[in-house]
The first five atom37 places (N, CA, C, CB, O) and aatype in JSON, in Angstrom:
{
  "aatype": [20, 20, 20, 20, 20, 20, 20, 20, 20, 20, 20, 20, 20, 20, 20, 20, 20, 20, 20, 20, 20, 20, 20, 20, 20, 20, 20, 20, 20, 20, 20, 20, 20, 20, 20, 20, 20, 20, 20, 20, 20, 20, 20, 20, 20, 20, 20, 20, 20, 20, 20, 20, 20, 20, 20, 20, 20, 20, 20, 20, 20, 20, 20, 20, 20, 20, 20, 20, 20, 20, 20, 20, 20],
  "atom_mask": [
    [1, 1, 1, 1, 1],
    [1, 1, 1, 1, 1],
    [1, 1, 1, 1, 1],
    [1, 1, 1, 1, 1],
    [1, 1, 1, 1, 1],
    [1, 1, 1, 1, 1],
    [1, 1, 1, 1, 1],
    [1, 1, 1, 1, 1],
    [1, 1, 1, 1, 1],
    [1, 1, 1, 1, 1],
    [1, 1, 1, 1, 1],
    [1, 1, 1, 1, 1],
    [1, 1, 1, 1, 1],
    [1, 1, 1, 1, 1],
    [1, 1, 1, 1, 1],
    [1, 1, 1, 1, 1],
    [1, 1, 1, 1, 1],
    [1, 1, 1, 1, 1],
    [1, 1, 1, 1, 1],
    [1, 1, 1, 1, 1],
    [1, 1, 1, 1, 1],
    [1, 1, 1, 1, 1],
    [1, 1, 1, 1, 1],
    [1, 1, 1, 1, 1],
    [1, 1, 1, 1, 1],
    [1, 1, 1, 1, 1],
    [1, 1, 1, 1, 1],
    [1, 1, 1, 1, 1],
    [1, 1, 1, 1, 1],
    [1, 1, 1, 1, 1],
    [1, 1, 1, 1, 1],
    [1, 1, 1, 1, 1],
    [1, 1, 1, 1, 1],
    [1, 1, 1, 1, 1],
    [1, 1, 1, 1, 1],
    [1, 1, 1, 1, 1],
    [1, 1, 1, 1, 1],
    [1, 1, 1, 1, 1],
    [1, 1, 1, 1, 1],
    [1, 1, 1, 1, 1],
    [1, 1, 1, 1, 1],
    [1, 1, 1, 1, 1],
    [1, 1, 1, 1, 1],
    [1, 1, 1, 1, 1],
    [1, 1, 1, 1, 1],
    [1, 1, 1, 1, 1],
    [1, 1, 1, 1, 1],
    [1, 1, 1, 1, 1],
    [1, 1, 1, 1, 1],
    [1, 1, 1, 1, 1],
    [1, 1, 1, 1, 1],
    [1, 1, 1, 1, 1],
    [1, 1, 1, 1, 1],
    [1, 1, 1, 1, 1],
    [1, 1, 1, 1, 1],
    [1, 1, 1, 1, 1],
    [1, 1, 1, 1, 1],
    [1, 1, 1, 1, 1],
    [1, 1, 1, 1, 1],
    [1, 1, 1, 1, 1],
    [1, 1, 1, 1, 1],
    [1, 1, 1, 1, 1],
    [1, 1, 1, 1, 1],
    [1, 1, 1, 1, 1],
    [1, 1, 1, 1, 1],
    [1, 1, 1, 1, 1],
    [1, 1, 1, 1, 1],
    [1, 1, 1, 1, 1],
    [1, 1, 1, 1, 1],
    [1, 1, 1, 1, 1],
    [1, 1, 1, 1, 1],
    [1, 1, 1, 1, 1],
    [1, 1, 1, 1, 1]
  ],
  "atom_positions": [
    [[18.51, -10.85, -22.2], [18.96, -10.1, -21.04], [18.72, -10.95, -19.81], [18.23, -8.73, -20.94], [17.68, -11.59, -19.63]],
    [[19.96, -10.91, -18.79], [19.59, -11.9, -17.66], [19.05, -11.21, -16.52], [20.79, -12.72, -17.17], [19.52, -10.12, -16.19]],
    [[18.27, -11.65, -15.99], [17.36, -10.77, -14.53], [17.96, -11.3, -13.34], [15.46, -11.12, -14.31], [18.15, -12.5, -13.18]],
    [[18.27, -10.4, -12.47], [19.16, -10.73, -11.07], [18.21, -12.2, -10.52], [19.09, -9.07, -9.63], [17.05, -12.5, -10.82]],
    [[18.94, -12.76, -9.83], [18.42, -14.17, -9.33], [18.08, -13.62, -7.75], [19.76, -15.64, -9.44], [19.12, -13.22, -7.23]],
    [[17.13, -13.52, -7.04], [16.81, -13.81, -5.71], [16.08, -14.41, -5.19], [16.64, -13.19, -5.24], [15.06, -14.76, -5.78]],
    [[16.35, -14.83, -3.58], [15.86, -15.59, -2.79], [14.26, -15.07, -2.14], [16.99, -15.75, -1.85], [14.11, -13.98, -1.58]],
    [[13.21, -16.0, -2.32], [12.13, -15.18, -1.79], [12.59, -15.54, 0.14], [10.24, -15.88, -2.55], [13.44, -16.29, 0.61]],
    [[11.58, -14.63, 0.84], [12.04, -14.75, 1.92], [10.93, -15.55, 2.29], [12.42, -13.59, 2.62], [11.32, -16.24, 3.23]],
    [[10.23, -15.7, 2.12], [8.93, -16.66, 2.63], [9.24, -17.86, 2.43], [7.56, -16.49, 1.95], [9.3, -18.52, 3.46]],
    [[9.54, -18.6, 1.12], [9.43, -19.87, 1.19], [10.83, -20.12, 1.15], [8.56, -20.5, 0.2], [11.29, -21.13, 1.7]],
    [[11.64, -19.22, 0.51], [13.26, -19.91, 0.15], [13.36, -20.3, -1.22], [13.65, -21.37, 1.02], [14.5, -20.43, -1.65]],
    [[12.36, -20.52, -2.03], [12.86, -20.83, -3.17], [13.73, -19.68, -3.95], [11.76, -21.28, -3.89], [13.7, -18.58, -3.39]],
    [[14.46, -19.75, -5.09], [15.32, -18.68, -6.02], [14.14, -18.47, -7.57], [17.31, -19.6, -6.55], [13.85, -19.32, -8.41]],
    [[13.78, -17.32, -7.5], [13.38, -16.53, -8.46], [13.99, -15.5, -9.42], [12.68, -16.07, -7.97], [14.86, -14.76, -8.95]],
    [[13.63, -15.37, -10.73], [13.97, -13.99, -11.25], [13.37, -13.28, -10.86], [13.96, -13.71, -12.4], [12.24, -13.47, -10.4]],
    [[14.13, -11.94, -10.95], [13.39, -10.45, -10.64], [13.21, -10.01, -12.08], [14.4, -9.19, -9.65], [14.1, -9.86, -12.92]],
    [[11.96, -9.84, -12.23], [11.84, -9.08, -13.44], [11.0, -7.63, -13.46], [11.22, -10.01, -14.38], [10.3, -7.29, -12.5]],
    [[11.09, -7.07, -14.3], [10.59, -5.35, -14.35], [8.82, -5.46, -13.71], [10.61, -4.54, -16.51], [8.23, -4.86, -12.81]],
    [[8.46, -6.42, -14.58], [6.9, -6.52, -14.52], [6.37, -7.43, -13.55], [6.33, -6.94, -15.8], [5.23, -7.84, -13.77]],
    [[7.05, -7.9, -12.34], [6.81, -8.49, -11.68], [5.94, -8.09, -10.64], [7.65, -8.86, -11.52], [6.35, -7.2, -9.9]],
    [[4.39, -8.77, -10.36], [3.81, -8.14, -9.45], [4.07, -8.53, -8.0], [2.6, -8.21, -9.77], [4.13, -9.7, -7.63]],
    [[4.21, -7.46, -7.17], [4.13, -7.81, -5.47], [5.94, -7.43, -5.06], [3.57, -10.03, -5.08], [6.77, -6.72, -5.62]],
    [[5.96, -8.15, -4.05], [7.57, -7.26, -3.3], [9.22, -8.09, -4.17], [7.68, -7.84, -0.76], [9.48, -9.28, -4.28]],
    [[9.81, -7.18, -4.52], [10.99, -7.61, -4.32], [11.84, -8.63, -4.1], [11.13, -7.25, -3.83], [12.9, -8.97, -4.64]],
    [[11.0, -9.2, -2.91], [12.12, -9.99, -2.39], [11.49, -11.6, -2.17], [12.7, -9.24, -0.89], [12.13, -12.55, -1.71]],
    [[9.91, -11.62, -2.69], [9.4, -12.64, -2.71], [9.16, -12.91, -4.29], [8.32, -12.6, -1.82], [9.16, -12.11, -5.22]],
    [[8.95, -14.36, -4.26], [8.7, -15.03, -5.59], [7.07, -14.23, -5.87], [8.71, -17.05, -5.45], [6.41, -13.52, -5.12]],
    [[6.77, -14.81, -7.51], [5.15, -14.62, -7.59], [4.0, -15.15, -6.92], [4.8, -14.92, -8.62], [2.91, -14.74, -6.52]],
    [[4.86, -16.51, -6.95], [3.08, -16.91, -5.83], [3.28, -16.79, -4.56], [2.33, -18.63, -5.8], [2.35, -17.28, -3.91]],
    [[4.08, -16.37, -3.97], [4.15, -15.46, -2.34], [3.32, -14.24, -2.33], [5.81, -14.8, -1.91], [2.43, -13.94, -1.53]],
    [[3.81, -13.49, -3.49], [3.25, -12.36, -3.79], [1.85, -12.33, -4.35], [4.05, -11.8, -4.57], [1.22, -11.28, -4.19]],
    [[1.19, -13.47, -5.07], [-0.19, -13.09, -5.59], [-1.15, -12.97, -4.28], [-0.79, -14.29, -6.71], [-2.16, -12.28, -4.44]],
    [[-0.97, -13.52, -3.1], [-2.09, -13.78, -2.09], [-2.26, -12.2, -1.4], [-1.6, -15.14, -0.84], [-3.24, -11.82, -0.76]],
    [[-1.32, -11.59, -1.63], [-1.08, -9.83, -1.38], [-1.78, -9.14, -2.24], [0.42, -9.21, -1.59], [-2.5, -8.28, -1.73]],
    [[-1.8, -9.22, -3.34], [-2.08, -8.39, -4.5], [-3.09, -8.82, -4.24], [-1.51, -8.4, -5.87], [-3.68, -7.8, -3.89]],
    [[-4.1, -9.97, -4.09], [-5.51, -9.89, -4.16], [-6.41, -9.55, -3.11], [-5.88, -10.92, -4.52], [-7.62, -9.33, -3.07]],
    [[-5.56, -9.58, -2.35], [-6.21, -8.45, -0.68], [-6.39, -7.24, -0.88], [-5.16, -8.22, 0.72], [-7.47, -6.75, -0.53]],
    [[-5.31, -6.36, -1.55], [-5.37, -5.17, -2.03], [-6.59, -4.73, -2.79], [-4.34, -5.03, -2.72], [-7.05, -3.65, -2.41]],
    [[-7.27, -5.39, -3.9], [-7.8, -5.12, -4.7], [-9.38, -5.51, -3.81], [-7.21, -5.76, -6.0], [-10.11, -4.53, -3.68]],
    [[-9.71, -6.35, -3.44], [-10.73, -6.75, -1.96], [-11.19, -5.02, -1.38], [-9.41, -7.86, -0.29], [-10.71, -4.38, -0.44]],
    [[-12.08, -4.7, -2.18], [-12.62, -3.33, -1.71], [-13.89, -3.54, -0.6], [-13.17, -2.44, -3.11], [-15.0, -3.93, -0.96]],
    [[-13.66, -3.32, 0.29], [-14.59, -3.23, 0.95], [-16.05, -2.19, 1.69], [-13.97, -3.57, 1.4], [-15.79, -1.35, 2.56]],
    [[-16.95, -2.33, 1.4], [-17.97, -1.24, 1.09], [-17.98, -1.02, 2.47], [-19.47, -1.56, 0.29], [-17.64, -1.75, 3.41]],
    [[-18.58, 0.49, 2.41], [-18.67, 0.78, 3.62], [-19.84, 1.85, 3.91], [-17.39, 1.16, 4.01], [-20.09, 2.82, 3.19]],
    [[-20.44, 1.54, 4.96], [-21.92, 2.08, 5.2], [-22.15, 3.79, 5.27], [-22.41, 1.43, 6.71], [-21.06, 4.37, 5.27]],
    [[-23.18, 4.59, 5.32], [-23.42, 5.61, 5.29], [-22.59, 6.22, 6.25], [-24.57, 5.73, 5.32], [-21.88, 7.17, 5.93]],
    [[-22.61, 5.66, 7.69], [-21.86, 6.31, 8.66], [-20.88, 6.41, 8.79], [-21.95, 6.11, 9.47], [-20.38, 7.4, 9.33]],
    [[-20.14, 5.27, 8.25], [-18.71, 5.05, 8.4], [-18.03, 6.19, 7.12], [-18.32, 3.18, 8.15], [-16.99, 6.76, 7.45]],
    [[-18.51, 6.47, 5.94], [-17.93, 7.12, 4.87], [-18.15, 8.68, 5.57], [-18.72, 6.75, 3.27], [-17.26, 9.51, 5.38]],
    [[-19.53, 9.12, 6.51], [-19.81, 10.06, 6.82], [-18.48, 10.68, 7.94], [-21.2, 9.84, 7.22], [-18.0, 11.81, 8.01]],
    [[-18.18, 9.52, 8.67], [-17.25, 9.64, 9.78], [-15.86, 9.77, 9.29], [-17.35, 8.46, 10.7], [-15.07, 10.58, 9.76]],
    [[-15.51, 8.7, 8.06], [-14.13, 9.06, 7.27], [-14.04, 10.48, 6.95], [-13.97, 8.29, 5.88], [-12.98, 11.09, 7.05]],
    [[-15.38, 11.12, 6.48], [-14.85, 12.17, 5.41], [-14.91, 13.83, 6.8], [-16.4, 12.27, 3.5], [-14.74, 15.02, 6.57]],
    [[-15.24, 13.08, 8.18], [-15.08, 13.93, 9.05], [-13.86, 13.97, 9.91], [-16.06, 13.85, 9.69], [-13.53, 14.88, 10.67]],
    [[-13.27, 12.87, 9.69], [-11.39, 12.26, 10.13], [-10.68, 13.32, 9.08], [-10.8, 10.0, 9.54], [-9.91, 14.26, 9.3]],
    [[-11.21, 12.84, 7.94], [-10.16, 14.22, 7.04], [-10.39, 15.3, 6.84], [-9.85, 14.18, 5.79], [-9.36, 15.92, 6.57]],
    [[-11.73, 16.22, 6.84], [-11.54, 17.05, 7.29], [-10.98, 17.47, 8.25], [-12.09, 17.26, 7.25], [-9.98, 18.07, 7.87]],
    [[-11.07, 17.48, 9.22], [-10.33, 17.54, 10.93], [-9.0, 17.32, 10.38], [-10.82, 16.13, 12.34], [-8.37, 18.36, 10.56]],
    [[-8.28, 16.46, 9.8], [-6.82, 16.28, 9.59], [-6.6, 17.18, 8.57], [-6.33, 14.86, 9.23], [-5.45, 17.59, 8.69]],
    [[-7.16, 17.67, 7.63], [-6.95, 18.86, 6.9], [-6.96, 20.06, 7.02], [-7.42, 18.89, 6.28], [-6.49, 20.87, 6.23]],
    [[-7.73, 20.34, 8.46], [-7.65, 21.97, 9.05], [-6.39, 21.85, 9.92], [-9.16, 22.57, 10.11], [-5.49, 22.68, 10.03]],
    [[-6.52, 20.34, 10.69], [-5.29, 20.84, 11.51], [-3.86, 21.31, 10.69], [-4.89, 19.61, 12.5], [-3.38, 22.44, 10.81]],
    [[-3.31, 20.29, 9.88], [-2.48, 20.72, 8.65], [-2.3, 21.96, 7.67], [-2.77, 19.94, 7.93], [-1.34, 22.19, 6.93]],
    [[-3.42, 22.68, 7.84], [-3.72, 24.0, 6.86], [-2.98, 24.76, 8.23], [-5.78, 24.53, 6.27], [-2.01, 25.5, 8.05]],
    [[-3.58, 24.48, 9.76], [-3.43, 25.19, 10.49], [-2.03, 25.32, 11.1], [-4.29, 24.99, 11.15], [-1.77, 26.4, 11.63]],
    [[-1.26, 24.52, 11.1], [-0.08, 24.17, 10.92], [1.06, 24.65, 10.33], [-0.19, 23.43, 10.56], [2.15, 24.94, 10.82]],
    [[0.53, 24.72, 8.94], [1.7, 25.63, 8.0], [1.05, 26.84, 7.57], [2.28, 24.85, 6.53], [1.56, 27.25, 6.52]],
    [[0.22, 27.5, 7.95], [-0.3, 28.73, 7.66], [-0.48, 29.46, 9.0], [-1.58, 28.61, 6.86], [-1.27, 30.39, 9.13]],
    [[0.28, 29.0, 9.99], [0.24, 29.67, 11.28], [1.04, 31.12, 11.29], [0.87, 28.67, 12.36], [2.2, 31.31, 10.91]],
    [[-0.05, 32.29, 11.92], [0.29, 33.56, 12.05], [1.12, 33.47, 12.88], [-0.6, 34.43, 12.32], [2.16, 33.79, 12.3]],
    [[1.41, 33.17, 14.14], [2.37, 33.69, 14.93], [4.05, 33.56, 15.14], [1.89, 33.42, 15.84], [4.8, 33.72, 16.11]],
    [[4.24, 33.15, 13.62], [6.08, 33.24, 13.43], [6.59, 34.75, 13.25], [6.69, 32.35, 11.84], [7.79, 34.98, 13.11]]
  ]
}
């Protein structure tokens, strides 16, 4: 089976596209591996900061509840 031929946009070289190909579309693989391993680069994060995230989403989750469950329609 033949796989469409495209141009990565980063460097210009011509690649196959294949099903299992990791990273974007429109770039070759090794354009794409330096992405994929940033992604995976978890970065820890201190008592306060997880304390302060999980107080960003709450707050973004009442406003949203409050939002579409509003009495006055």
């Amino acid at each position: 089976m033949s796989f469409p031929i495209k141009t990565c946009v980063v460097c210009g070289e011509e690649f196959e596209l294949r099903p299992d190909k990791p990273g974007f579309a429109n770039r070759c693989p090794e354009c794409s591996a330096p992405e994929a391993e940033e992604q995976a680069d978890n970065r820890h994060l201190s008592a306060e900061e997880r304390k302060a995230l999980s107080e960003v989403n709450a707050e973004r989750r009442k406003v949203i509840r409050d939002l579409l469950y509003r009495k006055d329609r």
